[in-house]
Each structure stands twice: as structure tokens, then as C-alpha cells.
C-alpha positions as CSV (number, residue, x, y, z in Angstrom):
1,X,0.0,0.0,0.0
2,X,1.3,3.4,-1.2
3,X,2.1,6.3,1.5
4,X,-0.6,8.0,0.1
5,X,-3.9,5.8,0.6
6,X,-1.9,5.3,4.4
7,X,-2.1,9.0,4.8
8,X,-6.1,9.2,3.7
9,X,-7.0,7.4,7.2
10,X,-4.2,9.2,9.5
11,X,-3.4,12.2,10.6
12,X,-1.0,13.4,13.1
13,X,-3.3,14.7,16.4
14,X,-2.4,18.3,17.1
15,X,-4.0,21.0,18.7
16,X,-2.9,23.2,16.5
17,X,-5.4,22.4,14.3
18,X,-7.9,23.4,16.7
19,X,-7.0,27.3,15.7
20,X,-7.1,26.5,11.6
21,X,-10.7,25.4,12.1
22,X,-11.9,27.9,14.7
23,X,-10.6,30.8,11.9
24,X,-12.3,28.8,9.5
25,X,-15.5,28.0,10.7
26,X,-15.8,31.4,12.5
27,X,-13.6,34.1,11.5
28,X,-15.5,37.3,13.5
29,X,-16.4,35.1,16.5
30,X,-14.7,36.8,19.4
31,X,-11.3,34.6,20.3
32,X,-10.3,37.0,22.8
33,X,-11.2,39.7,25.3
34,X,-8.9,42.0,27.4
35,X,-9.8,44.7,28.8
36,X,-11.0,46.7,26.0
37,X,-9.4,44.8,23.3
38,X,-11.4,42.3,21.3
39,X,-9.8,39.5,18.7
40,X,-11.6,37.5,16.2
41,X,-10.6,34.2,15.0
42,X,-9.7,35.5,11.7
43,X,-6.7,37.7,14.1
44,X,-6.3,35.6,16.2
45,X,-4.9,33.5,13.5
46,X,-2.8,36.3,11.6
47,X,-1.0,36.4,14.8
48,X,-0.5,33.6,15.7
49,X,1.0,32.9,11.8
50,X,3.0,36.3,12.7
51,X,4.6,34.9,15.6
52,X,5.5,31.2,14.0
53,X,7.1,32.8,10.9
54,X,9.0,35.4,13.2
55,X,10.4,31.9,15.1
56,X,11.0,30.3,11.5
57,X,13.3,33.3,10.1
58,X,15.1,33.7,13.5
59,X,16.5,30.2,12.8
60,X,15.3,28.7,15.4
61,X,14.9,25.1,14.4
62,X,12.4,22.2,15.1
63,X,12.3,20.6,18.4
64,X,14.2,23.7,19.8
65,X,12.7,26.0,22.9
66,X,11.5,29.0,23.2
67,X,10.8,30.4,27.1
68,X,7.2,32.5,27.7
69,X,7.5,34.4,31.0
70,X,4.0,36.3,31.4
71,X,0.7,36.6,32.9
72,X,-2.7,35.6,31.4
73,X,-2.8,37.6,28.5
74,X,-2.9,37.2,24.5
75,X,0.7,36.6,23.8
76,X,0.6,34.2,26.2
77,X,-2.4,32.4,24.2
78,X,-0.7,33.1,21.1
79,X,1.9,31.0,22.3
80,X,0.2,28.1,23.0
81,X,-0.2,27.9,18.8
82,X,2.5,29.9,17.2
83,X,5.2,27.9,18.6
84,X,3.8,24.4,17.9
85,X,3.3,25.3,14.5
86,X,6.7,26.5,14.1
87,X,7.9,22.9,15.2
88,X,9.3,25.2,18.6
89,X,8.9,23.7,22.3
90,X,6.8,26.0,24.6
91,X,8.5,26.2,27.9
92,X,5.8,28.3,29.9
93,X,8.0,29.9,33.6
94,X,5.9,30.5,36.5
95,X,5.9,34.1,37.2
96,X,6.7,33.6,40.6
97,X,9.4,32.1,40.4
98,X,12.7,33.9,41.6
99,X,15.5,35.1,39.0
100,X,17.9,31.9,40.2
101,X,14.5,29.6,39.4
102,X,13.8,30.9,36.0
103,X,17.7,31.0,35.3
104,X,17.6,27.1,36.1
105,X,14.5,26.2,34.1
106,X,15.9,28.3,30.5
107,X,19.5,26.5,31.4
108,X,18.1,23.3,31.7
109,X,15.6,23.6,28.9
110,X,18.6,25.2,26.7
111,X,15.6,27.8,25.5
112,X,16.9,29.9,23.0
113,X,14.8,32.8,23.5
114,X,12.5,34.2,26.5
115,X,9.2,36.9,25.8
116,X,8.9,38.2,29.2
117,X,6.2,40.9,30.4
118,X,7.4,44.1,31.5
119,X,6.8,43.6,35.3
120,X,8.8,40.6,34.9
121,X,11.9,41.9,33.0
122,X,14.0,41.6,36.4
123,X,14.1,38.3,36.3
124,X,15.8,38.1,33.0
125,X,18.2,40.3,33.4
126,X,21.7,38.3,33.7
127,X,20.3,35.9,31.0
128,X,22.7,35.6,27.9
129,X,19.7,34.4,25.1
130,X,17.6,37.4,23.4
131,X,14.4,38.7,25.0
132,X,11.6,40.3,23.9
133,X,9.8,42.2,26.4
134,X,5.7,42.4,26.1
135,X,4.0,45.6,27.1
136,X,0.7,44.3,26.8
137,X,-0.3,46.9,25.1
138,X,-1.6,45.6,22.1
139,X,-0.1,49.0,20.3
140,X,2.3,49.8,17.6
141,X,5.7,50.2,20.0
142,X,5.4,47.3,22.2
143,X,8.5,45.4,21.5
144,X,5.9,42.1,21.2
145,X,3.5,44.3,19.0
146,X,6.7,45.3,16.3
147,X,8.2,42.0,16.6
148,X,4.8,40.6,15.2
149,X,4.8,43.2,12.7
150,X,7.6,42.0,10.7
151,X,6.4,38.4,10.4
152,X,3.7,37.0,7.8
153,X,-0.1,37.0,8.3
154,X,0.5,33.6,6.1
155,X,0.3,30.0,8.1
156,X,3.8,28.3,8.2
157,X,4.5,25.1,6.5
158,X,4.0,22.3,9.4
159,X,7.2,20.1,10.4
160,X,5.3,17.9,13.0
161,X,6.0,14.6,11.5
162,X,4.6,12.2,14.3
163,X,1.8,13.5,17.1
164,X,4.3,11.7,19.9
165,X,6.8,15.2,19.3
166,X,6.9,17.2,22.3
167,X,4.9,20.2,21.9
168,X,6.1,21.9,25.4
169,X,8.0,21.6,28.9
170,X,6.5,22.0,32.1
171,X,8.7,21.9,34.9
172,X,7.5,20.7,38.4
173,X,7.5,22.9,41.7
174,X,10.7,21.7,43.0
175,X,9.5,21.6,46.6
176,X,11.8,18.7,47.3
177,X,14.6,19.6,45.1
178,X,15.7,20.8,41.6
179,X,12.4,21.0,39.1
180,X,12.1,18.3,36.7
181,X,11.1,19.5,33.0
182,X,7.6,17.4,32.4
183,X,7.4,17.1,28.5
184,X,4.0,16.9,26.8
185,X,3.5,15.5,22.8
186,X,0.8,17.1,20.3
187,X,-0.9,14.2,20.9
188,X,-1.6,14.0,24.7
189,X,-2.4,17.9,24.2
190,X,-5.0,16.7,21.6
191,X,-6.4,14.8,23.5
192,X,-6.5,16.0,26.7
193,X,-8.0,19.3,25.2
194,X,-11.0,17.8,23.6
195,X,-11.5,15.1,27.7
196,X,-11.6,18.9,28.8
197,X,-14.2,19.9,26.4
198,X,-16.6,16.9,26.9
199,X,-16.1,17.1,31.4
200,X,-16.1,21.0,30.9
201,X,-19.6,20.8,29.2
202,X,-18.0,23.6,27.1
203,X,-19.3,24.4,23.5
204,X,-19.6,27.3,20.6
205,X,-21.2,29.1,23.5
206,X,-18.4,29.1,26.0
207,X,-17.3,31.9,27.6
208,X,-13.9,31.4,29.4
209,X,-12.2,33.2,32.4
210,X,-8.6,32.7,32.8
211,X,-8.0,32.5,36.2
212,X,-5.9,29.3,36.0
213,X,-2.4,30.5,35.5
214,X,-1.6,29.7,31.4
215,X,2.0,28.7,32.7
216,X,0.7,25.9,35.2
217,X,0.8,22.5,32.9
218,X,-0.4,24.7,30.0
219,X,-3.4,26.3,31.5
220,X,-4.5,22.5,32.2
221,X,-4.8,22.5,28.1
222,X,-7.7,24.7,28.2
223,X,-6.2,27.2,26.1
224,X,-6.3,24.5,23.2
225,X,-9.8,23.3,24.8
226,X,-11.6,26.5,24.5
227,X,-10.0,27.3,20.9
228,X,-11.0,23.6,20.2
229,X,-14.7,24.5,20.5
230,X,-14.3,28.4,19.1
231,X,-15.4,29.4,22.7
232,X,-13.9,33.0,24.1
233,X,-11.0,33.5,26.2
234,X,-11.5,36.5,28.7
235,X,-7.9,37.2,30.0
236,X,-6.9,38.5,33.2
237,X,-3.6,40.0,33.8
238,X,-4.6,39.6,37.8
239,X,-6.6,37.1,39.9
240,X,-8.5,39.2,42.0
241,X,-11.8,38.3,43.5
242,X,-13.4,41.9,42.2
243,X,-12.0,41.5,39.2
244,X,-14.1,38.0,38.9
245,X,-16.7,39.4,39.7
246,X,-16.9,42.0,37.4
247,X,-15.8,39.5,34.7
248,X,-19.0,37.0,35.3
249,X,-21.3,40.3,34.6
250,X,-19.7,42.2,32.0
251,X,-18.2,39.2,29.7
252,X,-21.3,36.4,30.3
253,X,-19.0,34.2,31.6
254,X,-19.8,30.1,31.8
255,X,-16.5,28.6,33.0
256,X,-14.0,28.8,34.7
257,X,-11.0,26.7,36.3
258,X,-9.2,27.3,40.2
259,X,-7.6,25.7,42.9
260,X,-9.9,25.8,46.1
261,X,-7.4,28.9,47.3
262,X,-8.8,30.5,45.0
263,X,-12.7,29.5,45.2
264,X,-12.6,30.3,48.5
265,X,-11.8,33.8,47.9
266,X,-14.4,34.1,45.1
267,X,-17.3,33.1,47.5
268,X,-16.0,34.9,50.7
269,X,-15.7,38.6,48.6
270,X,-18.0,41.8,49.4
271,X,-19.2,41.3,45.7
272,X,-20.7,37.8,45.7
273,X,-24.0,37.1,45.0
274,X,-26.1,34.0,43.0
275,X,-25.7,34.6,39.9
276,X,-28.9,34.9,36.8
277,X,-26.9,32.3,34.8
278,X,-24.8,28.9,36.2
279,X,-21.5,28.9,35.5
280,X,-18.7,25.9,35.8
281,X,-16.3,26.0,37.8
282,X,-13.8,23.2,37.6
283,X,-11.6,22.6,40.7
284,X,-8.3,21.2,41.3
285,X,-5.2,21.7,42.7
286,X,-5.7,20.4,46.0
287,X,-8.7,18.4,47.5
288,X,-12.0,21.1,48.0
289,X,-13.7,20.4,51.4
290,X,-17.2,19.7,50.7
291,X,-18.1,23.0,52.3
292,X,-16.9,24.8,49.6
293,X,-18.8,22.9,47.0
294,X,-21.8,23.8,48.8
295,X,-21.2,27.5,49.0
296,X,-20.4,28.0,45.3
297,X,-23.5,25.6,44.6
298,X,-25.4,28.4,46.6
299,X,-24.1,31.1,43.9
300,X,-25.3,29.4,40.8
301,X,-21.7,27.9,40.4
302,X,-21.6,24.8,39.3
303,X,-18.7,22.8,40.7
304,X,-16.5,20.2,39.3
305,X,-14.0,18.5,40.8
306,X,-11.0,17.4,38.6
307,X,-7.8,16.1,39.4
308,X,-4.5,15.8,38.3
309,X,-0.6,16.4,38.2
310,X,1.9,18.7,36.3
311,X,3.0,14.5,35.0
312,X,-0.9,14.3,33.5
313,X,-1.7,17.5,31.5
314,X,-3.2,18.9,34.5
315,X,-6.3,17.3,35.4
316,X,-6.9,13.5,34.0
317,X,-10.2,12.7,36.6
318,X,-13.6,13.9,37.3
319,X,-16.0,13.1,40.4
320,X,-18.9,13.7,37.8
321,X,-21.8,13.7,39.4
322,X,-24.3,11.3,39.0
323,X,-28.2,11.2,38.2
324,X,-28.8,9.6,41.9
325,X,-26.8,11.5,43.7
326,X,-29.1,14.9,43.0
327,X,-31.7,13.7,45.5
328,X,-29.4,13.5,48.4
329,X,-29.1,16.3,51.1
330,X,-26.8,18.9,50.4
331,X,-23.9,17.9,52.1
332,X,-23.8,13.9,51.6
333,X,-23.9,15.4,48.0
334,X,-20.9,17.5,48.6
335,X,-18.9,14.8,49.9
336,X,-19.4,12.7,47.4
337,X,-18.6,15.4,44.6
338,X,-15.4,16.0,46.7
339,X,-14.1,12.9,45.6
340,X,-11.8,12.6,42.8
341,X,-13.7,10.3,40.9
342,X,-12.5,8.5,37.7
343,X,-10.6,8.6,34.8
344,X,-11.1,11.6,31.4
345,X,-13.0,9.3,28.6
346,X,-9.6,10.4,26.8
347,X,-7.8,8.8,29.3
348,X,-7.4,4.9,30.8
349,X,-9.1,4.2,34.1
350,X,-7.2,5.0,37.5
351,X,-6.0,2.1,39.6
352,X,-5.4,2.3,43.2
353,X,-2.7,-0.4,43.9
354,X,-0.6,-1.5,47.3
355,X,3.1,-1.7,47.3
356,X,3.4,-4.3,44.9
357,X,1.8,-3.1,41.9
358,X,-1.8,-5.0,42.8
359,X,-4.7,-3.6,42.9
360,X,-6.2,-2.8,46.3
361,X,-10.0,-4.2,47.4
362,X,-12.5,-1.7,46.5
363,X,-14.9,-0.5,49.5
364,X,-13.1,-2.0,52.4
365,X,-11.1,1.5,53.1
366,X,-8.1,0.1,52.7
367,X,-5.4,3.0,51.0
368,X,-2.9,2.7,48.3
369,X,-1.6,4.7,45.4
370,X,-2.9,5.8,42.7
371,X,-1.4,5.3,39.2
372,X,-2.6,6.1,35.8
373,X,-1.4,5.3,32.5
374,X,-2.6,6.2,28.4
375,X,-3.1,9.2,26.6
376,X,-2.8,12.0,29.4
377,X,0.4,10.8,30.6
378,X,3.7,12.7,30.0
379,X,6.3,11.6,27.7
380,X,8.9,12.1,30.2
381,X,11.2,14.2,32.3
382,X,13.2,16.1,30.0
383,X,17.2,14.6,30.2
384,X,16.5,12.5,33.6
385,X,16.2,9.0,32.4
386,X,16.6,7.7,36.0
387,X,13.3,9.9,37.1
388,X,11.5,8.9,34.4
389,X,12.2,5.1,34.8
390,X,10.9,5.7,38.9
391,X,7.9,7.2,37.9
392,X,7.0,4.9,35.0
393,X,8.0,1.2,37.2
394,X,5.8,-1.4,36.6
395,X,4.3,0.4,33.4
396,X,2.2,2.9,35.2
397,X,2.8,6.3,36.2
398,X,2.9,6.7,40.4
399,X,1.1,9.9,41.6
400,X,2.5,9.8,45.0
401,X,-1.1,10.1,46.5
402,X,-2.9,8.0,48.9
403,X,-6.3,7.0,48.2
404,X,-9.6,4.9,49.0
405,X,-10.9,2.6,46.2
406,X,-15.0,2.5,47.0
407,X,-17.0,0.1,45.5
408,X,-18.4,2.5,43.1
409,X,-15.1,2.7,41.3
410,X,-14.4,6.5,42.1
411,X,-11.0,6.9,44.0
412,X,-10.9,9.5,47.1
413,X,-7.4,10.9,47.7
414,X,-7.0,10.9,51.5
415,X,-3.2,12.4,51.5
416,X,-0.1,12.6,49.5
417,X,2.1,9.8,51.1
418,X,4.5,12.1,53.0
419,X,1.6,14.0,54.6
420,X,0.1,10.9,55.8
421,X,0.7,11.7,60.1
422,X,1.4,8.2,61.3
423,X,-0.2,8.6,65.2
424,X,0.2,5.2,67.7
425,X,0.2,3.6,64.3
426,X,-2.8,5.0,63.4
427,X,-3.1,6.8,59.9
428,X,-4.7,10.1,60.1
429,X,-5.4,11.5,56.8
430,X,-4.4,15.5,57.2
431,X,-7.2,16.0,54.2
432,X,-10.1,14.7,56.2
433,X,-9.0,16.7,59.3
434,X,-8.6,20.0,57.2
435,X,-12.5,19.0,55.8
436,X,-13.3,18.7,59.3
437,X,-12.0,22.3,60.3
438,X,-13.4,24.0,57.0
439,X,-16.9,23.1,58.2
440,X,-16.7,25.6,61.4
441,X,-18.5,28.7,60.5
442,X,-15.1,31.4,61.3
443,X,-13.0,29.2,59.2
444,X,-11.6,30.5,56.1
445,X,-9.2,27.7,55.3
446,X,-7.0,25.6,57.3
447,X,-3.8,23.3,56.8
448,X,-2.9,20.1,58.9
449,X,0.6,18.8,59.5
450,X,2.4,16.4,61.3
451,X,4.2,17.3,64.7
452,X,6.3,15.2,67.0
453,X,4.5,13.7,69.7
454,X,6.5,11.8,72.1
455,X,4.3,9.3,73.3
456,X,2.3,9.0,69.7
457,X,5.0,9.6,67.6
458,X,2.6,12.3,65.5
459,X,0.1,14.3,66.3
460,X,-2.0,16.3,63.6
461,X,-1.5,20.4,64.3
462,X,-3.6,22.6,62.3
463,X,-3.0,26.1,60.8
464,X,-6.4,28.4,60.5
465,X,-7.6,31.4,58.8
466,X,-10.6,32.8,60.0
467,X,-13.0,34.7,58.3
468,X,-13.2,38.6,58.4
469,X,-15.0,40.0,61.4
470,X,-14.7,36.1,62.8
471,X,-13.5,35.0,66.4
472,X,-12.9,31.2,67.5
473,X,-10.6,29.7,70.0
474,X,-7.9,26.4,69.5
475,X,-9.8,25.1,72.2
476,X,-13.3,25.5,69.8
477,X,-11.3,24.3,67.4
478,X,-10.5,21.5,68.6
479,X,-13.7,20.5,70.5
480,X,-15.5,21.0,66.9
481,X,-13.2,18.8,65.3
482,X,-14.2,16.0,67.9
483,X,-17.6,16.2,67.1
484,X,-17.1,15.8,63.3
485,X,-14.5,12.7,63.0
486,X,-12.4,10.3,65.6
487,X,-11.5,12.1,68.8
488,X,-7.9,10.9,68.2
489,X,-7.8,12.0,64.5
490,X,-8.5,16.5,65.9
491,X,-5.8,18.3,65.9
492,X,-4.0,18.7,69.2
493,X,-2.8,22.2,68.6
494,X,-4.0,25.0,67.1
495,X,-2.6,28.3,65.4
496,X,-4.0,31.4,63.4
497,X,-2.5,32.6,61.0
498,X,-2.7,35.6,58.3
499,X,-2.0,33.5,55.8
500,X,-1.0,29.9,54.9
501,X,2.3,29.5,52.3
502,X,1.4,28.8,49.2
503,X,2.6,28.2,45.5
504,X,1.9,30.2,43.0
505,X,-0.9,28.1,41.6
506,X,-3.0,28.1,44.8
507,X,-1.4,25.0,46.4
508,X,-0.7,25.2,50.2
509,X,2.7,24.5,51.1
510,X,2.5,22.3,54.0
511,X,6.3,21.1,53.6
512,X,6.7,25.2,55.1
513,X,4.6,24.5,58.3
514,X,6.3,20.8,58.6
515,X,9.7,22.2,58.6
516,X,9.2,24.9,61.0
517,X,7.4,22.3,63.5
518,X,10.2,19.2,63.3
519,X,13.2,22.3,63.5
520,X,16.4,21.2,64.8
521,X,15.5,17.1,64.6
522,X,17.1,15.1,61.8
523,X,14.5,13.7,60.1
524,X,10.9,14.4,59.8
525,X,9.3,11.5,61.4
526,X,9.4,10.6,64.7
């Protein structure tokens, strides 16, 4: 059989295609909003092409990296498509990183250039490879704007020669060392993009806020997701609560995606009210207490829970709700939505296996970890062979978590397994604790750690954040927590706090609060 019939039933899986159509289909449908500019699909398009043909005649070559340092704004979109069909690597930098951080990542991903935004120019400054600052002005001027200019409004020829190519590098937090460079092909893009689209409920009607960081595992793909389904991206240089807000009146908005952080402050601001219209609001990040669910339920938010890892495109399962579950009272539905569920339909079913690979028995509350493998798992980590193979033993991917397996077949995480506090060899599960806390009416949101205990070993403390214009004791605290889950299992120290550490995708960083509490001991376990 000639190359040519072959070709008639195969094409490489891209998400770059996902633009060409959108500008196809619908050329003057908005693409873009911010602030007061507007972009159709027919310019979104032109520059994207701009930018790819700017790439091409600066000689960088296929398979080679280009760096993206900015907030949720066009270029930043335009990215997402101009460098893939350029054959270019998109290595999105958190843009909280320090100057040493990003100087590590564009090292270690040997980028060859970096487009940083003008508030972020100091972070680039002792870095030898040409930059390109971004005003975000959209106007004649703007370095970005003029570099644009000179490129073609024509698309480039592709180079993508098999959907396995990587089409960008994200690199891990680095909590527990250097951060590893998490590659992602064209085709696990694909096709996490469109498992988006289908648990998103998103169609030609979809108006999308970006509140997810873009840099953090590629905006979870949604920036392909959206464009898949010609839906409009409503950027937002900052996440502010007001700003939101504003954005659900003024733009129509139907979805958007955040870590509970986040959430919380969208339903604790002076500005929140139900809404006329529901919107979806996927959640992930870390596990949302089943209180929160509620209160955004109580705005016309509709919340899914979806979770993932940097290693699986961002979010590869759902706790979709199910038809019986809608007659239940409002917080036995909660719970159950707070549950990470299942696999995407894009991806392969989640396991839950012990320490030898098997599976564990579902429904008996026995914990393991939970693996995945298919479509939504990374390639790799970019030149570390030996983390790659320890992530990948056995032929699945290990997530680190700890979960329940219940006899419905939807997996509940109930720690990651160095959070686990390990009490008179009991296992307390820091998440159900924190869930516990979150339900007290002062509570804004609350972290649980381990803390040496000399007669238990561990004991669970917790860190709080109460509500504006809210009062509560650790002695209420605690008594609460008795009430709501095993006496031994509340924490037996309380502190209030300001604020709880964090990353700069929402995440609580409860290695901080851990370190500070097991100071001055050599190891954290006692």
C-alpha cells in the first residue's frame, strides 16, 4: 500500500489544528477579550501565523525552545499555537518564580529565547539568550507588538512529522529539590484538550475566564480546549476576587477553572451574589472540602471536581456527578462530589494499587496509590532518564497520592504519602481533618501537618484562617473537630494565621509548616 492511501485514514493529532478550524468556521467570532481589546478568530490567527514565521526566520529550528515568561494575556495564548506550529517547544516559567529559578529552568531547557512581560523583565536580566519584552499593550511600539509586525499574516509550513513530538515543557514545583522538565507531545495535548471539552460541558457558547495561571501544565490544556470549541478567552492579567466578579457580569461568563485557594476567595468577597446564569467552575489543585462545593452551589456555580498532576496535563479525573446523587441532602452530595472520581473518557481508568503493583479491594477502606497510565500521561522528564524510569515502574505512572478505592469505582485521595501523620500507628489523613476544620463557621481555610508527639510519635496540628470579622478559640477548634471525625484523629494544637504559604498556583505548602514544627530534629518522622 502506497504512503498515500496510508495518509487518507491518519493524521498526526495536534491542537494546533484546533485554531485553523476555529478561523475557519468562525472568522469574526470573538477569540479574545482583554480589557477593552477584542480579537476574532480570523486575528487571532494572523498572529499567531505572525509569531510562527517570526520563530522560523530567526532560525530557530524544530524541536528547539523557546521560554514564555507572562501573565494571562494574548501573547501568552498566542503561544500556545505559534510555537507548535513552528515545530518550537513551549516552555511556559511560572511568574513567581525567583531570578535563580527561571535562570535554572531556560538552562536546563537550553531555551533559546524568552518573551517576558514588562513587570517581569528583572528576572531576566543576567540571562545571555535574546528577550523580547511584552508591554501588553496591544499598540504599535510594544517590543511584542513590532516583533509581530515583521512576520507574515500567512500559516507556516508544518514540520510535525509524528503527534508523539513534544509540543512543550513544564517543569514541576521543585519543593523537594531541583524542578524536573515534564514534556507533553501534540498528541496528549489533543487529546486532553478535547477530555476537557466533553467534562467541561464547554461548547460554541463558551465563555472562558482565565484565572488558571496559562504557565501551570499549560493552562491545564484549556487554552487549546476553548480554541478547540471556538469558545472565548477572557484574559486577566490579575486574579483578583473583584476582578471575577466584574468579569462573570460584564463578559457572560460560563466557565472557569481554580484551585480551592482561589474559590474560596471568590465566595468569601463583598461582591458575591447568585448569579442569573450557572457557570462551571472546575476545581483542582488540592482536594476542595465539601463545604466549599456547597457555597459556590449556593451562587449558581456549578462545581467540578477534577484532578491531576503537572506529569498528566493537569487534570486526567472527574467526580462527575451522578443522576442519583441529585436527591441527596446537600452535604452527603458534597462529599461525594469531593471525591476525585475517575478517569477523562480520553484517558485509561485510574488504579489504586498496594506496594506491589496489585490492585487494592475496593470499598473496604483500605489505602494505596494511585497510578494512571494512556493518553494523558507525560512523555517524560526532559534529560533524567533515572526519574522517568521511577515514575513509570511497573508500566504505570505513580502519583504519589494515597487513596480509597469505594466500590463505586471512584477513588478519594485521603493524603499525599509524605503527609500521611502516622499517630500510635494510626493513619490520620491530614485532608479529612482540614475538611473537618473548614466546616466551622469562622474558618476561612485551614492546613494540617504532622508534629512530633513523644508518646504517639505524630500528632496532627492545624493552621487556620478565620473569616473577616470572625472569632474562634484552639480550644473550639478543637472541641469542633471531635464532634465531626475520631476524637484521636483533631488536631492537638491549634494556630491562626494571616496567611498559609502557598505556591503560586494556589497550592498550600504544608512542607513550610512541617519544617518549622520538626526544626532542629534530623529527620521528619518521629
Amino acid at each position: 500500500m502506497s504512503e498515500n492511501v496510508e495518509k487518507v485514514y491518519r493524521s498526526e493529532l495536534t491542537p494546533v489544528s484546533f485554531l485553523r478550524r476555529a478561523a475557519y468556521m468562525f472568522p469574526e467570532h470573538t477569540a479574545v477579550v482583554h480589557g477593552e481589546r477584542r480579537y476574532t478568530y480570523r486575528e487571532l490567527e494572523e498572529r499567531v501565523n505572525r509569531l510562527a514565521s517570526r520563530l522560523r526566520e530567526a532560525g530557530i529550528g524544530k524541536g528547539e525552545r523557546v521560554a514564555f515568561l507572562l501573565p494571562n494575556i494574548p501573547p501568552m495564548l498566542e503561544a500556545h499555537f505559534a510555537l507548535p506550529a513552528a515545530g518550537v517547544v513551549l516552555v511556559a516559567i511560572n511568574t513567581r518564580l525567583s531570578a535563580g529559578e527561571v535562570d535554572y529552568i531556560l538552562k536546563h531547557s537550553n531555551s533559546r529565547m524568552v518573551f517576558v512581560d514588562r513587570e517581569l523583565e528583572h528576572l531576566v536580566e543576567g540571562v545571555g539568550i535574546e528577550k523580547v519584552r511584552v508591554d501588553d499593550t496591544g499598540e504599535p511600539g510594544d517590543p511584542y507588538e513590532d516583533y509581530l509586525a515583521a512576520g507574515s499574516p500567512a500559516p507556516v509550513e508544518s514540520v510535525l512529522a509524528d503527534e508523539e513530538e513534544t509540543i512543550s515543557i513544564n517543569y514541576t514545583s521543585g519543593t523537594t529539590g531541583r524542578p524536573k522538565g515534564v514534556m507533553y507531545t501534540h498528541r496528549g495535548a489533543y487529546l486532553s484538550a478535547l477530555g476537557n471539552v466533553i467534562e467541561a460541558g464547554m461548547d460554541y457558547r463558551t465563555k472562558y475566564l482565565w484565572t488558571l495561571p496559562m504557565f501551570h501544565c499549560n493552562g491545564w490544556t484549556f487554552p487549546w480546549a476553548v480554541t478547540a470549541i471556538a469558545g472565548t478567552h477572557v484574559c486577566l492579567r490579575k486574579v483578583e476576587a473583584p476582578r471575577i466578579w466584574a468579569s462573570f457580569e460584564s463578559e457572560g461568563i460560563t466557565h472557569y477553572c481554580a484551585a480551592p485557594t482561589v474559590q474560596i476567595s471568590i465566595v468569601n468577597a463583598e461582591e458575591a451574589k447568585p448569579l442569573d446564569v450557572h457557570v462551571r467552575a472546575m476545581i483542582a489543585g488540592a482536594p476542595p472540602s465539601p463545604t466549599l462545593l456547597s457555597q459556590l452551589s449556593e451562587l449558581n456555580i456549578d462545581p467540578v471536581h477534577i484532578y491531576g498532576l503537572t506529569e498528566t496535563y493537569g487534570p486526567i479525573t472527574t467526580s462527575a456527578p451522578r443522576e442519583e446523587w441529585k436527591d441527596l441532602p446537600a452535604d452527603e452530595r458534597a462529599a461525594l462530589m469531593a471525591r476525585q472520581g475517575q478517569a477523562y473518557v480520553t484517558a485509561d481508568l485510574a488504579r489504586v494499587v498496594d506496594d506491589n503493583g496489585d490492585d487494592i479491594e475496593q470499598g473496604t477502606g483500605a489505602m494505596g496509590e494511585i497510578v494512571f497510565r494512556g493518553n494523558m500521561v507525560m512523555k517524560g522528564y526532559l534529560d533524567n532518564e533515572e526519574a522517568t524510569a521511577e515514575a513509570f515502574e511497573g508500566g504505570w505512572y505513580h502519583t504519589g497520592d494515597v487513596a480509597l478505592w469505594h466500590d463505586d469505582g471512584y477513588i478519594e485521595i485521603r493524603d499525599r504519602s509524605k503527609d500521611v501523620i502516622i499517630s500510635g500507628g494510626e493513619n490520620i489523613s491530614t485532608i479529612e481533618v482540614e475538611q473537618a476544620i473548614a466546616k466551622h463557621d469562622a474558618v476561612l481555610e485551614a492546613a494540617v501537618v504532622a508534629i512530633p508527639d513523644e508518646r504517639w510519635g505524630e500528632r496532627p496540628k492545624a493552621f487556620v484562617t478565620l473569616k473577616k470579622g470572625k472569632e474562634a478559640t484552639e480550644e473550639e477548634i478543637i472541641a469542633f473537630c471531635k464532634e465531626k471525625i475520631a476524637r484521636y484523629k483533631a488536631p492537638a494544637a491549634v494556630d491562626f494565621v494571616e496567611e498559609l504559604p502557598k505556591t503560586s498556583t494556589g497550592k498550600i505548602q504544608k512542607y513550610v509548616l512541617r519544617e518549622k514544627e520538626w526544626s532542629g530534629r534530623e529527620k521528619q518522622v518521629n
